[in-house]
Structure formats: C-alpha cells, structure tokens
Phi, psi and omega in degrees: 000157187213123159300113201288355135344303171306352183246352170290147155096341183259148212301137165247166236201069167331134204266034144264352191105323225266138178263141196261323170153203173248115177346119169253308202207169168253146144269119182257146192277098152304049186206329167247324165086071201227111204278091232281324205222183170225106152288089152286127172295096211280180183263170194311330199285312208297296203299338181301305192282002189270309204114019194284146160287128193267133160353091186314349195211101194103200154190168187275159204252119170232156181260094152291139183268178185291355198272342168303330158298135143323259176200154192233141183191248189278313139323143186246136197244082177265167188280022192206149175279174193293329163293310166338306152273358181294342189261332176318146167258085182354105178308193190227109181289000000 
C-alpha cells in the first residue's frame, strides 16, 4: 500500500522526456476508493506548449486520469507524449 501523499509534489514526465510539471493533488473514486485522475501543476514551458496564458500568480492545474501513468517512483512516467496529450480530453474534476 502506498501513501497517496507520497505523490504529491513529483516532477512528471511525458514519454518523450518532456517535463510536464509537477503532482499538485489526487481525485479519488468514492465508490472503489481508487485514484481515478492526478492534477499537475505544469511548468511554465509545459503550460506555453498546452496553449495556456501562464497566470500572474500560481500556475495553471490540468486533470489527467491515471490511465495516462507509466509508472510512478521518484518520477511520475507517462505513457504518452507531449503531443499526445494535447489531443487527449481533460477529465473532469
């Protein structure tokens, strides 16, 4: 078992390499009590290359479900590239 904390805070990684930002939170599926999505905090380059305008304050959070994870260790590792995700459809928190 793993402390869903323990996800927080680590840098993710697109499967091009590309750094995406970092793990800010989780969404858990109350009904299997399963961690359904992730919310990254992207970095500036990331959020330029999604098309977002970056904040004056903060930065912008987008939701990916888990099925876009790799593997997770020190780095969260996904299975899809940075274009990839650009086609991809946000979950919905």
């Amino acid at each position: 078992m793993v402390d869903i904390t323990r996800l927080f805070w680590k840098k993710a990684y697109t499967a091009d390499n590309f750094e995406l930002g970092e793990i800010h939170s989780a969404d858990l599926d109350p009904k299997t009590w399963q961690v359904s999505s992730l919310f990254v905090a992207l970095t500036d380059e990331a959020a330029t290359a999604f098309g977002f305008k970056h904040p004056f304050l903060g930065k912008v959070i987008v939701c990916l479900p888990v099925s876009t994870v790799k593997v997770i260790a020190d780095t969260a590792l996904l299975n899809q590239t940075l274009d990839e995700l650009r086609s991809i459809r946000q979950c919905k928190p």
